[in-house]
C-alpha positions as CSV (number, residue, x, y, z in Angstrom):
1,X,58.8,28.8,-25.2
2,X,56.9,25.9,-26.8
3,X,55.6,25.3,-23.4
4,X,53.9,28.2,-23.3
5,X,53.2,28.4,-26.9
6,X,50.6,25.1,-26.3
7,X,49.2,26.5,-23.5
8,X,47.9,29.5,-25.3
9,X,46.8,27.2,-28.1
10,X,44.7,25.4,-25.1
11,X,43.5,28.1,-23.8
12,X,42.4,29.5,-26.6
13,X,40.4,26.3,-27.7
14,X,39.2,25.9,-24.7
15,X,35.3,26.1,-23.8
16,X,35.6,28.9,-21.4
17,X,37.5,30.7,-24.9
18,X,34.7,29.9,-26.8
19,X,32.4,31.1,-24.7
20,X,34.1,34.6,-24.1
21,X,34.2,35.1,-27.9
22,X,31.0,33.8,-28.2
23,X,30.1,36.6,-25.6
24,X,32.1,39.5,-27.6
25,X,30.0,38.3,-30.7
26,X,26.8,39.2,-29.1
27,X,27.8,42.3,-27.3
28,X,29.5,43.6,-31.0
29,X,26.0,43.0,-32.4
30,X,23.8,43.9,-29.7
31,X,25.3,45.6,-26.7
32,X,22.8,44.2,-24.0
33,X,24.3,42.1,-21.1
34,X,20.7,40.3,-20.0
35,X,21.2,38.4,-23.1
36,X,21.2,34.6,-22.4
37,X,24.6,33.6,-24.6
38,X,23.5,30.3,-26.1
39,X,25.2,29.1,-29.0
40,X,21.9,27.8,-30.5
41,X,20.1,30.9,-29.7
42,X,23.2,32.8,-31.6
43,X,23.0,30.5,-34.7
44,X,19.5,30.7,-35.1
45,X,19.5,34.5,-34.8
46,X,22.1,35.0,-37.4
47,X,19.5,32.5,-39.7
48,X,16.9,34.7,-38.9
49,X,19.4,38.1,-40.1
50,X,20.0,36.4,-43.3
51,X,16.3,35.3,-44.2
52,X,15.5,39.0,-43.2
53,X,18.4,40.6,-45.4
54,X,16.7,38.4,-48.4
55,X,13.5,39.5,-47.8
56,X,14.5,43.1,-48.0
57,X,15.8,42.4,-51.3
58,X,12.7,40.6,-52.3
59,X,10.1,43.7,-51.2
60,X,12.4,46.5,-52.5
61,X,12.7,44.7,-55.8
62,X,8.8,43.9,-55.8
63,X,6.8,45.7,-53.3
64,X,8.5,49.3,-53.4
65,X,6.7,49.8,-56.2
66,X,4.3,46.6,-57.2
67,X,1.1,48.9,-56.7
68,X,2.8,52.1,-58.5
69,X,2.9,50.0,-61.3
70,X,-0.2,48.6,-61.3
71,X,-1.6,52.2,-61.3
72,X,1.0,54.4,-63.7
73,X,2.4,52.1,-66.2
74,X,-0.3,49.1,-66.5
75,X,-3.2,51.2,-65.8
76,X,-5.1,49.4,-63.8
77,X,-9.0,50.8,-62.4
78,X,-9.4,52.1,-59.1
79,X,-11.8,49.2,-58.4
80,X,-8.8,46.9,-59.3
81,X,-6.3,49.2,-57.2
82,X,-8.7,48.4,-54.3
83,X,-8.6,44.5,-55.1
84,X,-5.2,44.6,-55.1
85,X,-4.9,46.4,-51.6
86,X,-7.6,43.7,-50.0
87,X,-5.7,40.8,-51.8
88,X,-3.0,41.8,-48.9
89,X,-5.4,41.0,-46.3
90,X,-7.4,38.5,-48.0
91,X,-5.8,35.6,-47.1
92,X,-6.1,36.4,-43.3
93,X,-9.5,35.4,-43.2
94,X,-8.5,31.8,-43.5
95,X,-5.4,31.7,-40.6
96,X,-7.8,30.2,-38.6
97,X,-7.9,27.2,-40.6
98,X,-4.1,27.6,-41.7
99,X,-3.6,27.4,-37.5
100,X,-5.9,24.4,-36.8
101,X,-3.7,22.7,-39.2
102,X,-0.5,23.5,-37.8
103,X,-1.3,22.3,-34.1
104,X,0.2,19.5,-33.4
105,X,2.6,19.3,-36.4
106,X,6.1,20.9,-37.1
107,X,5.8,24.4,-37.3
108,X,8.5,25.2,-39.9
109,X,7.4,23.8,-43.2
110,X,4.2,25.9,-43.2
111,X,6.6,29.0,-43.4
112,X,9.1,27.6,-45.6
113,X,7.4,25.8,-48.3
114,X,4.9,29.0,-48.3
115,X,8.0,31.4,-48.6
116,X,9.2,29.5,-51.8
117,X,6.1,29.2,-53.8
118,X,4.5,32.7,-52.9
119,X,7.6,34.8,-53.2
120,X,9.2,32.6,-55.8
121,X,6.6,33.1,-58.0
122,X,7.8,36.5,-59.1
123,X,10.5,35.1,-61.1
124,X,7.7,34.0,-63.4
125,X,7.0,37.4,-64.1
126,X,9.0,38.4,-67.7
127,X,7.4,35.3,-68.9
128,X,3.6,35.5,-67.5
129,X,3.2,39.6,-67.7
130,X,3.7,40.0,-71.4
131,X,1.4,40.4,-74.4
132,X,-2.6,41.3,-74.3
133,X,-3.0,40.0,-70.7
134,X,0.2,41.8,-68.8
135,X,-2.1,43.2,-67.1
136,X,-4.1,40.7,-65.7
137,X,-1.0,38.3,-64.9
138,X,0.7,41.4,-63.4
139,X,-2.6,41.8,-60.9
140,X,-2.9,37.9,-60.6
141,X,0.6,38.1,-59.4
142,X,0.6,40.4,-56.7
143,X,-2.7,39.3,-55.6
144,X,-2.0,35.3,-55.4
145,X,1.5,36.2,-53.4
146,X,-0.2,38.0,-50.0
147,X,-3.4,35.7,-50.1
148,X,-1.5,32.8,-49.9
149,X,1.5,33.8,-47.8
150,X,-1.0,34.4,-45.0
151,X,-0.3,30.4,-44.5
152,X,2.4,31.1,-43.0
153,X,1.5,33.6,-40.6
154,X,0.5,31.4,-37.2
155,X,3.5,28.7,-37.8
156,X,5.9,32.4,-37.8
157,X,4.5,33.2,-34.3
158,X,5.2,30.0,-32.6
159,X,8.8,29.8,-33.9
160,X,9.3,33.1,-32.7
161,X,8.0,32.1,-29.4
162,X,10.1,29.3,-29.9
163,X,13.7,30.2,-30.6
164,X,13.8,33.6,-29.0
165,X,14.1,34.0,-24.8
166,X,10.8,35.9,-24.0
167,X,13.1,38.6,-22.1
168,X,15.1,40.1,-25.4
169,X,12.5,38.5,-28.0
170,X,11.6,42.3,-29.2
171,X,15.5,43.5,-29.2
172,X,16.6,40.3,-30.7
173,X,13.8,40.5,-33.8
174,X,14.7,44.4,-34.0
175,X,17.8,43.7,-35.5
176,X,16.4,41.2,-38.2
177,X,13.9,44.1,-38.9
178,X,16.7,46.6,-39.0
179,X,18.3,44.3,-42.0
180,X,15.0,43.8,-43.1
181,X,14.7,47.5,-43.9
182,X,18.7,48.1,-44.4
183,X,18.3,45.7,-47.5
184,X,15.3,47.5,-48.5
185,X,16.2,50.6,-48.6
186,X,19.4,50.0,-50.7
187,X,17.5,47.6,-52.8
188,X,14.5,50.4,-53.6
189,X,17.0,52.8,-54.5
190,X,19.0,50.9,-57.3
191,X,16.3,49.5,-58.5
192,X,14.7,52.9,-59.0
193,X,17.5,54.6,-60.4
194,X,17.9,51.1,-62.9
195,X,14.2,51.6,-64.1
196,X,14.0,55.7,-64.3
197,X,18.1,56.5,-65.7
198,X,18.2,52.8,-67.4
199,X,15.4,51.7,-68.7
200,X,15.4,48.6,-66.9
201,X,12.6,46.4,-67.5
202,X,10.3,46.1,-64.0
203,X,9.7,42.5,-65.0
204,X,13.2,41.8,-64.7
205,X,13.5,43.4,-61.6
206,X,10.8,41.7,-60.4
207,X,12.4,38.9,-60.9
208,X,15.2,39.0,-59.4
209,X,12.8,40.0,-56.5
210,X,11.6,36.5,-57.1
211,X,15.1,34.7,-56.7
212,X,16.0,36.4,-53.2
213,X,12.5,35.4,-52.1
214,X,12.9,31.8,-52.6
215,X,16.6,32.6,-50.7
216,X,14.7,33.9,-47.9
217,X,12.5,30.0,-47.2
218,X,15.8,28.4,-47.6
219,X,18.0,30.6,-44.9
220,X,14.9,30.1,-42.2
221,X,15.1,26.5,-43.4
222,X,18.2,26.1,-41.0
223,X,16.8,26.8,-38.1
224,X,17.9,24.4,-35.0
225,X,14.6,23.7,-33.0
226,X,14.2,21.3,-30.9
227,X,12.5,18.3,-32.0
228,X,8.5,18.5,-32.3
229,X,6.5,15.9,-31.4
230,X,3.6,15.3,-33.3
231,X,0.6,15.0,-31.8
232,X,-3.6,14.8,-32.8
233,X,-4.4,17.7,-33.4
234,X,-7.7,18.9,-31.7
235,X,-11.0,18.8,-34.2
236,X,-11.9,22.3,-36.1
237,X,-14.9,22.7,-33.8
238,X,-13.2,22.2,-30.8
239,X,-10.0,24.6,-31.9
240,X,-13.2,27.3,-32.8
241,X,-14.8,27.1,-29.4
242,X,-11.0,27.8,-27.9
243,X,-10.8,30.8,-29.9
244,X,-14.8,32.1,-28.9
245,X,-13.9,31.6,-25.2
246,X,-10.4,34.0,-25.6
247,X,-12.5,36.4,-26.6
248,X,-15.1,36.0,-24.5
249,X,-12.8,35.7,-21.1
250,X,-9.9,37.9,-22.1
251,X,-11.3,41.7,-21.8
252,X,-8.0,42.8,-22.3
253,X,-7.2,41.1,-25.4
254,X,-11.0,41.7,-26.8
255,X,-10.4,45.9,-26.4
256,X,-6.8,45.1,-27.6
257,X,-8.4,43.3,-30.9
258,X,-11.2,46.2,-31.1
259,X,-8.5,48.6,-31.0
260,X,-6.9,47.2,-33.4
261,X,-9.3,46.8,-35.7
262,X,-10.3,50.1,-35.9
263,X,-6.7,51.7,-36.1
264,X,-6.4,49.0,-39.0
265,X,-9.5,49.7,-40.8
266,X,-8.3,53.5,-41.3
267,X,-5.0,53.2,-41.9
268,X,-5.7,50.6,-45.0
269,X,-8.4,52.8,-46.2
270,X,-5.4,55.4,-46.2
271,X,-3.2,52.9,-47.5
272,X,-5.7,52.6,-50.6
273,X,-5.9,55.9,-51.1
274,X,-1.9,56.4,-51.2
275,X,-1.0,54.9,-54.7
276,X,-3.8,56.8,-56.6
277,X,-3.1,59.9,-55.1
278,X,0.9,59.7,-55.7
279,X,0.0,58.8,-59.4
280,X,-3.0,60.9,-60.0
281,X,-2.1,64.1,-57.9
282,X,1.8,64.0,-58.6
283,X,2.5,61.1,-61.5
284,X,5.1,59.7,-59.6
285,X,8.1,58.4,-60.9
286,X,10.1,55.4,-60.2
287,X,13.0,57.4,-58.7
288,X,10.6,59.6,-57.1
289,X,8.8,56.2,-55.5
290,X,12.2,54.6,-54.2
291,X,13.3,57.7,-52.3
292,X,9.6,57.8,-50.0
293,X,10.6,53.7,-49.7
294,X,14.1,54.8,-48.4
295,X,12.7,57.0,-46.6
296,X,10.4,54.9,-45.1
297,X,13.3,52.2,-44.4
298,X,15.8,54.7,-43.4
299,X,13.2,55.7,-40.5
300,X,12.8,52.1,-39.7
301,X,16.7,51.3,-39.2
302,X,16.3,53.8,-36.5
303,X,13.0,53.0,-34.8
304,X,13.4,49.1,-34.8
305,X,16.2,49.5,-32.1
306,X,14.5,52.2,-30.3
307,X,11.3,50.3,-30.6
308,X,13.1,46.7,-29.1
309,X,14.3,49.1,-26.6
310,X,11.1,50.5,-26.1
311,X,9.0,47.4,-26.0
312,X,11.1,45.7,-23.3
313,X,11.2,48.2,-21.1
314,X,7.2,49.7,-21.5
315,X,5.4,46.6,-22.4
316,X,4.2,45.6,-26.2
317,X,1.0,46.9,-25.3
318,X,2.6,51.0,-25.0
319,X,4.2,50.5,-27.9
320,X,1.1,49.8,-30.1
321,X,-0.6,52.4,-29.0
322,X,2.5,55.1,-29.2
323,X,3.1,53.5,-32.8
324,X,-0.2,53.6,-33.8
325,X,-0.7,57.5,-32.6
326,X,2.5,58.4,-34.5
327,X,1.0,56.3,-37.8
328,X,-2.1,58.6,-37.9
329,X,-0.1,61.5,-38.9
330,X,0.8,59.8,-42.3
331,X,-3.0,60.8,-43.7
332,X,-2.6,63.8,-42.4
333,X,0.7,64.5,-44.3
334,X,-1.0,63.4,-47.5
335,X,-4.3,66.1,-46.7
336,X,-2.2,69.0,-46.3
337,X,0.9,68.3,-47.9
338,X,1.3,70.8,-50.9
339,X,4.2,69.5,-52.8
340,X,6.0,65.8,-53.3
341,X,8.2,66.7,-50.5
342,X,5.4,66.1,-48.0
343,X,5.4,62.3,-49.2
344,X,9.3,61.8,-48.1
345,X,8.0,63.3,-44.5
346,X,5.0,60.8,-44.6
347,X,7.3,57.7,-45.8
348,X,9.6,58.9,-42.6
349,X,6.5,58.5,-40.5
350,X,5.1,55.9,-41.6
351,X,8.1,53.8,-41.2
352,X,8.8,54.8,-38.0
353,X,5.5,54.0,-37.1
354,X,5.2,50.4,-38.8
355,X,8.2,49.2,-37.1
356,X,7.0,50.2,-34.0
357,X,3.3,48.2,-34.9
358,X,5.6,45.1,-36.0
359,X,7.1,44.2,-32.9
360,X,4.2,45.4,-30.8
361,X,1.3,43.2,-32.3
362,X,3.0,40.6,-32.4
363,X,4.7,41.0,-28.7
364,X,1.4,42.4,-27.9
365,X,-0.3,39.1,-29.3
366,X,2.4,36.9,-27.4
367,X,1.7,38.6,-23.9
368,X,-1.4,37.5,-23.7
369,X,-0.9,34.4,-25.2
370,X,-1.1,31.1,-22.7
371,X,2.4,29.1,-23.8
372,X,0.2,26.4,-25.3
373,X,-2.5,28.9,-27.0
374,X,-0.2,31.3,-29.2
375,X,-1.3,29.8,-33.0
376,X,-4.7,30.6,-31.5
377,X,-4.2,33.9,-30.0
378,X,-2.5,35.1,-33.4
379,X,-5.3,33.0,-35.4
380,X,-7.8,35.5,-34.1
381,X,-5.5,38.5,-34.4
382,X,-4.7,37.4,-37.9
383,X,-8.1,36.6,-38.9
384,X,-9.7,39.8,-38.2
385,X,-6.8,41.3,-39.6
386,X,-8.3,39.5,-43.0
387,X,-11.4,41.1,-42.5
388,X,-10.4,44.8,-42.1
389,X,-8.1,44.3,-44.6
390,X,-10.5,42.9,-46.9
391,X,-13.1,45.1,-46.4
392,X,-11.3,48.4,-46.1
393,X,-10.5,49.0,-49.5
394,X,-13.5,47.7,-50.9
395,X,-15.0,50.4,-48.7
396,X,-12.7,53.0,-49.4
397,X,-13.2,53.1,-52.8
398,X,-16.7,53.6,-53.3
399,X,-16.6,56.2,-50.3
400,X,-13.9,57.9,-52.4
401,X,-15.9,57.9,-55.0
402,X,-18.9,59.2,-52.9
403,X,-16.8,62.1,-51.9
404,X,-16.1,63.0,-55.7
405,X,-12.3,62.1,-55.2
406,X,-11.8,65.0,-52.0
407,X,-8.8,64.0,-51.6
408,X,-8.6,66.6,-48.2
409,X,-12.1,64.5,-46.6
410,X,-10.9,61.1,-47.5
411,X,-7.2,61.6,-45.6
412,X,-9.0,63.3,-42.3
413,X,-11.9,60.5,-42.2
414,X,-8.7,57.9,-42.2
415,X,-7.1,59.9,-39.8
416,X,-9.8,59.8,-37.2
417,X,-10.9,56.2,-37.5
418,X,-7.2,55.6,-36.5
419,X,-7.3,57.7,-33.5
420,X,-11.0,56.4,-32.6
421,X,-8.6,52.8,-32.6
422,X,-5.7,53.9,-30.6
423,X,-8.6,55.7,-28.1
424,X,-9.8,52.1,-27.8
425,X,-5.9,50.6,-26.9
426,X,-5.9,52.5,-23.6
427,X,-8.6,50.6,-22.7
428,X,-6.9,47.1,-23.4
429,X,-4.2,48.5,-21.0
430,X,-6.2,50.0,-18.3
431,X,-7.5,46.4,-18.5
432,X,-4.2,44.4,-18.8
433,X,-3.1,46.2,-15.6
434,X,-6.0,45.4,-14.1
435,X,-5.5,41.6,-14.6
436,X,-2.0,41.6,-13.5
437,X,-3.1,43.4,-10.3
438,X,-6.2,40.7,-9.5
439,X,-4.1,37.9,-10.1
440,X,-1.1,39.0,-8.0
């Protein structure tokens, strides 16, 4: 009997033990049996769940309703409504830079160290947004956050390229997503229901937003990579001229960044124009504003999956232009939707849609990317992201204005600039296919 007994106490510390319920752990969280089981891959993955569980918390306390805010309770203009919108994008303009830095270093203190001061800063808030200038603090806030988180944006990309197998990297980052918007959506809603039934101060909310974001940099902090050499990195002109020739040589990925651009350029005109008219046309209310977050989350939960799913077996490149298609809808809810209701529908959408966007631009991004070129390939994406999103809702303001605030003209104009951009996306993969085929 205590024969046996030992034996199934070496048996069941043995490797091939370990590895079997290292195998059950992955099926229980993600039924898929190409996965490569790798005990590094594993621990890095659950890392990654964590940091995206944190961040959740961090944008339902803060970003569910950040520009709501600015609009209802601090009053803020429309001209500093579009500021804060661009301020999102701002920062893009300079990944370029932020990726010429990176080469040649280690990748992970650009995202961690911009995590912690960017998202950390919001637990500054109940002492900075008080007094004659809340207002201003309260704008300098959520405009300083985006601009300089945008440093972190290339150094992101390579460590995704880096700790996930290229085979399951959209299914494996769907499931961070999904906690992503699992801990938003729970997060939006008590923290709605704590400002609109209890009074709750925002600023303490916001806070609190603050502490899970500087959780979030020290979770990714863990990750096991291997070790980085560091090397010279290549001179600013040089890295420049690499950049020029992608797009010169690269048709595909020059329609898929035209594309993009223009599906980009209506949908943050239409992002602009969301706040104002949920404040203007229906003086939302905090409650009101967390239930089209959870909406927008709950449709999320269920598209990341699909859209993992979707993306390994299509190609990234279907996925952005499927996402993109559904995401012109959400103007379109807003046009001819009659009552509040018609926002829940267009936070459904528009979730749905986003998640769908996520994981294709950026697997989009890494499909053409050479495996030494990926900070440059996302450089450029990110970089003319910077400029649509700067410019767009400058642009849409004044046009709003032009159009003597019609709300029904501003929505359809949106709507078709983002169709005119998807139109462009079957292009970029007519032409993809077409390189395959050459170089087979």
């Amino acid at each position: 009997m205590k024969q046996n007994k030992h034996n199934q106490l070496q048996t069941a510390s043995s490797p091939q033990s370990a590895g079997q319920r290292l195998r059950r752990l992955r099926e229980r969280a993600l039924p898929l049996d190409d996965i490569p089981a790798s005990e590094v891959i594993l621990r890095n993955w659950r890392r990654d769940i964590t940091a995206g569980c944190c961040t959740g918390v961090y944008q339902g306390c803060v970003w569910a309703f950040a520009l709501q805010l600015a609009r209802g309770t601090l009053h803020a203009t429309s001209y500093q409504m579009g500021l804060a919108v661009a301020s999102q994008a701002l920062g893009y303009l300079f990944v370029i830079v932020w990726a010429h830095q990176m080469e040649g270093r280690r990748k992970l203190p650009f995202v961690t160290i911009t995590w912690l001061f960017t998202r950390g800063c919001f637990m500054l808030t109940p002492l900075l947004v008080r007094g004659a200038y809340a207002r201003e603090w309260y704008l300098f806030l959520i405009c300083y956050a985006p601009i300089f988180f945008s440093i972190s944006n290339p150094a992101y990309t390579a460590l995704m390229k880096m700790i996930y197998p290229a085979e399951v990297r959209a299914r494996l980052m769907s499931v961070v997503r999904i906690g992503v918007a699992a801990a938003t959506f729970a997060t939006a809603h008590f923290m709605g229901l704590l400002q609109e039934q209890y009074h709750v101060d925002y600023r303490w909310i916001f806070c609190v937003g603050g502490i899970f974001g500087v959780c979030t940099a020290i979770a990714f902090s863990r990750l096991e990579l291997q070790e980085e050499k560091e090397e010279e990195k290549p001179r600013f002109q040089h890295f420049l001229q690499d950049a020029g020739r992608i797009l010169r040589c690269n048709t595909a990925y020059r329609l898929f960044c035209i594309g993009v651009f223009l599906a980009g350029m209506g949908n943050l005109c239409a992002n602009t124009y969301y706040p104002l008219y949920q404040v203007d046309r229906f003086h939302i209310l905090p409650e009101q504003i967390a239930v089209v977050v959870m909406a927008s989350s709950a449709a999320a939960l269920f598209g990341y999956p699909f859209w993992g799913w979707f993306t390994d077996r299509f190609g990234p490149l279907t996925t952005t232009f499927v996402s993109v298609g559904l995401n012109s809808m959400v103007p379109l809810c807003y046009a001819f939707g009659p009552t509040i209701s018609w926002l829940m529908l267009a936070g459904f959408l528009s979730g749905a849609a986003q998640s769908g966007v996520d994981l294709g631009y950026l697997n989009s991004v890494l499909l053409f990317a050479e495996s030494d070129s990926a900070s440059q390939y996302q450089a450029i994406h990110s970089t003319l992201f910077g400029i649509r999103g700067t410019l767009a809702p400058l642009l849409a303001i004044p046009l709003l204005h032009l159009l003597h605030f019609h709300w029904l003209t501003a929505f359809c104009i949106c709507f078709g600039v983002i169709v005119l951009g998807a139109s462009v996306q079957t292009l970029a993969v007519t032409a993809h296919r077409n390189q395959i085929g050459a170089s087979a």
